[in-house]
N, C-alpha and C positions, 0 to 999 in steps of 0.2 A: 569419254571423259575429255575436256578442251585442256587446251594448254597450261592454261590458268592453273586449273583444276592440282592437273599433275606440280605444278611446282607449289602451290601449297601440301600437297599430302608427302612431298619429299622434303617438305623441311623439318624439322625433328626438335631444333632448340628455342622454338616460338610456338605458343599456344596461340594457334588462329579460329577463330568460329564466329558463325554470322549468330546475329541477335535478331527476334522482332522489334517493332515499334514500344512495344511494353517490357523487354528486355528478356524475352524467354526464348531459349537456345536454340537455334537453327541447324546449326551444322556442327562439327569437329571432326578436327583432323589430329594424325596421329600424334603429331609433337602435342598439340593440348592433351591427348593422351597419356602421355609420359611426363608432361609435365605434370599437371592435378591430379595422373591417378585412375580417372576415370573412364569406364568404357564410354560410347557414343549412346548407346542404350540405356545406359544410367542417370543420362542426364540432359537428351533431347528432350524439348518441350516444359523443360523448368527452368525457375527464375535463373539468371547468372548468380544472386547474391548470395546464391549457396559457396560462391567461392569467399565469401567476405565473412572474418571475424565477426561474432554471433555485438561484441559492441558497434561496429561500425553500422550492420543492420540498423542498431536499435538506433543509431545517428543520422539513418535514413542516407549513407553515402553512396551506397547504387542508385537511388535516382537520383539525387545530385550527379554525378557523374555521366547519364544520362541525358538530363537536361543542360548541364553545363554542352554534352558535345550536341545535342539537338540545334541550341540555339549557336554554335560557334561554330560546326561544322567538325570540329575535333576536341578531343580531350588527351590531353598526358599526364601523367603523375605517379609517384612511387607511392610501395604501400607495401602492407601486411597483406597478405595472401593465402586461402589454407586448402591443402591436399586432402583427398580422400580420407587417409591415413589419421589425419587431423595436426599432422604439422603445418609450421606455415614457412614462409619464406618472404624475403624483400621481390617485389617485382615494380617492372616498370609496365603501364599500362597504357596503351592510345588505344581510344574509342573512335571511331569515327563516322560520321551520317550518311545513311545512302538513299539519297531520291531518285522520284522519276522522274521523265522529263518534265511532268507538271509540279515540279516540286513536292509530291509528296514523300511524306516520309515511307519510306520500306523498311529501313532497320537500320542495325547497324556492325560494323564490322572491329572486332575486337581483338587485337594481338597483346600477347602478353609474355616476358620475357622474366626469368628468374636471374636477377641482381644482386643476389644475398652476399655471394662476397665482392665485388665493386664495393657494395655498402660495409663492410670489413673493413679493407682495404682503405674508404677515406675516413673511416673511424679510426683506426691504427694512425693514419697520416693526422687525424687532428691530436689526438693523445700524443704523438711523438712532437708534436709542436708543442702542446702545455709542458712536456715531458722538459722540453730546452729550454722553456720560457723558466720552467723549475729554475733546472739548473743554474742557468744563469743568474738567476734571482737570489736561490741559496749558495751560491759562490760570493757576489756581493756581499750579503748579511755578513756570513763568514767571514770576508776577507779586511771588512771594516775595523773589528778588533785589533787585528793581527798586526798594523801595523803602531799602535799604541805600546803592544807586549814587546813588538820587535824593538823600537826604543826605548823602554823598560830596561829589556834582559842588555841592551849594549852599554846603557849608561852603567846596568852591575857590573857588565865584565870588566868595562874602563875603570872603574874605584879598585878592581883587584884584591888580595888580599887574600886570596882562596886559599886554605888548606885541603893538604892530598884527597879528603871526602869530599868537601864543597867543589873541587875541580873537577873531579867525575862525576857529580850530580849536575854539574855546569854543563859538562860536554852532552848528556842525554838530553839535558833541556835545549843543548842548544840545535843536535841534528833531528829532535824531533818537530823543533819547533821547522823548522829549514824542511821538513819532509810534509808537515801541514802546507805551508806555505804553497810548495810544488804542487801534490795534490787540489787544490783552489785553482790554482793558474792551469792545471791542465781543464779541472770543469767548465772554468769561461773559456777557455780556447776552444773545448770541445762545442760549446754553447753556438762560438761564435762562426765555427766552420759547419754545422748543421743551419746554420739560419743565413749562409751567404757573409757574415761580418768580418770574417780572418782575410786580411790584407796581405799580401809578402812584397815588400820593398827589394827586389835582387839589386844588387850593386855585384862589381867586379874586387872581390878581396881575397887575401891571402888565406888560403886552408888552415896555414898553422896558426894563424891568429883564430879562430873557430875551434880547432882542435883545442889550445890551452885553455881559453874559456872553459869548454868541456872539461877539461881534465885536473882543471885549480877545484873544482868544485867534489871531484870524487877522489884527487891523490893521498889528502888526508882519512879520507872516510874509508880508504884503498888499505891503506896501513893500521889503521886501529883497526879492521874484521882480518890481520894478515892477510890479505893478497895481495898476487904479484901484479903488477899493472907498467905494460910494456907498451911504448909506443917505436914504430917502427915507418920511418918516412926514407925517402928517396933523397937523394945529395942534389937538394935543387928548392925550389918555391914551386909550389902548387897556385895557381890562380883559379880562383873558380867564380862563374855569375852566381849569386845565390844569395838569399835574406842574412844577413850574416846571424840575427837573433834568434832565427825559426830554425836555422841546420844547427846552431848551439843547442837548441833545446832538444832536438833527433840525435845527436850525440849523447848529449846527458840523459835521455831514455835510454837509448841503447844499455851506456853502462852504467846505469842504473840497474835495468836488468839483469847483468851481467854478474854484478854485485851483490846479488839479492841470492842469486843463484849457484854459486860458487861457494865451496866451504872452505874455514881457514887452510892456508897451505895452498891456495887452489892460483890459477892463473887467468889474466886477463890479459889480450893482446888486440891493442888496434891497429890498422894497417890502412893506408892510403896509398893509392896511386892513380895516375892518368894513362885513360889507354884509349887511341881512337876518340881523344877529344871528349871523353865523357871521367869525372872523375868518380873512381869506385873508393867504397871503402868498408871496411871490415872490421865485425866486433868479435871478436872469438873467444873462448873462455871454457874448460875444461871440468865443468861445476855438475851439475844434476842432470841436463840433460830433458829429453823430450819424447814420446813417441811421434815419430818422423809424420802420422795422421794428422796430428793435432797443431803442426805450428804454425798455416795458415790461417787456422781459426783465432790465431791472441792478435794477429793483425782488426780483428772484428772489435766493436767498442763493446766496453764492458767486457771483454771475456775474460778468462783466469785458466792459467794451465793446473794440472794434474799435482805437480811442483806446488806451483805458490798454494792451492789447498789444502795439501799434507801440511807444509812448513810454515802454514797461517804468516806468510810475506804478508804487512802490506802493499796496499792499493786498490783501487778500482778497476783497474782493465782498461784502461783508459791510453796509458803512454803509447806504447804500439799504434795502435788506433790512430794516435792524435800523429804519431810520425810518418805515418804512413802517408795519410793527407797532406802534410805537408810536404815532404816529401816528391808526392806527385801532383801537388801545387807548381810545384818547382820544373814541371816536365819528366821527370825522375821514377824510378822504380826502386822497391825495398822488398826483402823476401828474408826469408832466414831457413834454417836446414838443422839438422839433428840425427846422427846419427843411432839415437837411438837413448833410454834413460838410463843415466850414470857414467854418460859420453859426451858432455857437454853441450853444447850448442855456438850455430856461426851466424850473426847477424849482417846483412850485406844491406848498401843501400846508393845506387850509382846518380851521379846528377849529370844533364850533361853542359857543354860550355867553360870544359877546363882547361886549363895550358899549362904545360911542365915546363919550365927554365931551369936548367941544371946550376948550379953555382961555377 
């Protein structure tokens, strides 16, 4: 047996085997074995087009295929494929022509490789593209209204006049409408950080100007569900490089989370510091809690803990996700920890390029 020989019959994940001039099998080796199914005895000396869907037959694609590599010297192209068994499979196929030295034809030599998930895989990638193109599409639609209602509902609340029922049916209207809102902006943000469009402009700003942003927006929504909501900074300014709009919205996930997850009575604590030129900081909260498997997984888009399924929170799965990217836009890392359900939960998320100034 020549060289040759042996490294064809040692390859295992390519179906190789010569063809005649009319397409009837010459040889096989053991990966075309394992791939189609077939012993060597089952199918020396017959057409190839027994590997072909019984409509491609009837489409005459074996001798196309054929005559395309006769006259071009090669052929490649993906296709349907079928096994013994009679399943089939995506494969990739080159043909190629072999003469002699007077040019005639002798045959031809045929490899074939099974592709089926390759071809998955850029299925998945083109549906995960319609899939954002959705999103962003029905975030639009959606977001278009919203801002018509939102100067609607402000022009009512400015005429006033509310009695103690019309003010609580005001406040539901008003942080449901404020949690629509949220929800929208996270789907085109997510849109736009899957398709390359999310920008972060870092500038050099003050953390606590970031932090009250964050926290004007949940200190009231803090006290109507009772909880405690603690913030805890160093006797100094915090400087950090950072989008100052993008780490506001990583905050207000966080404790939004935190919020979501915590029962009345319960406690919410944020915490910043600079250490080694990177600033960290911390969401902590003493609410439901997590099994300690599951909390890298709400970092993944779309996903939903154990938690939010029981207690029908909304959302989509989405803020984690979308903070995390950001995030690590920023150079940055974010993780969270859990000791366990009905132990709370700690949100961390460190940027680097901060400077502490004591006062």
């Amino acid at each position: 047996m020549d060289r040759f020989q042996l490294v064809v019959e040692a390859i295992e994940d390519y179906a190789i085997y010569m063809l005649d001039p009319y397409g009837l099998i010459e040889s096989w080796s053991p990966g075309a074995e394992r791939l189609k199914g077939y012993r060597a005895d089952e199918v020396l000396g017959k057409s190839y087009s027994m590997f072909f869907r019984p409509q491609d037959v009837a489409e005459g694609l074996p001798e196309w295929q054929l005559s395309r590599a006769r006259l071009r010297g090669k052929s490649e192209e993906e296709g349907w494929r079928v096994r013994k068994d009679g399943s089939v499979f995506w494969a990739n196929i080159i043909v190629s022509r072999i003469l002699d030295e007077d040019g005639t034809l002798l045959g031809y030599a045929k490899i074939t490789r099974d592709i089926t998930e390759r071809r998955r895989l850029r299925e998945l990638e083109r549906s995960l593209k319609r899939m954002d193109e959705f999103i962003a599409m029905i975030g639009h639609e959606l977001r278009n209204p919203l801002g018509p209602i939102r100067y609607a509902s402000t022009f009512i609340q400015e005429r006033g006049g509310f009695d103690a029922k019309q003010r609580i049916a005001w406040g539901i209207h008003d942080r449901q409408l404020a949690l629509l809102t949220r929800l929208l902006d996270e789907l085109l943000d997510v849109g736009r950080v899957t398709s390359g469009k999310l920008r972060i402009s870092p500038a050099r700003i003050p953390f606590k100007q970031v932090l009250d942003q964050a926290i004007e927006t949940f200190s009231s929504e803090a006290e109507h569900r009772e909880r405690d909501l603690q913030v805890l900074l160093p006797e100094g300014e915090i400087w950090v490089n950072a989008d100052e709009l993008r780490i506001t919205q990583v905050l207000q996930n966080l404790l939004s989370n935190a919020l979501k997850f915590t029962l009345p009575g319960g406690h919410i604590e944020v915490r910043a510091e600079v250490c080694e030129e990177r600033l960290r900081v911390e969401v902590k909260d003493d609410g439901l809690g997590m099994d300690p498997v599951t909390v890298d997984d709400l970092f993944l888009l779309f996903a939903q803990g154990q938690a939010q399924r029981e207690t029908h929170q909304p959302g989509l799965g989405i803020g984690l996700a979308l903070s995390r990217m950001i995030v690590e836009m920023h150079g940055g890392v974010i993780s969270g920890t859990s000791p366990g359900r009905g132990q709370g939960s700690v949100f961390r998320f460190e940027l680097p390029g901060a400077e502490f100034k004591a006062f």
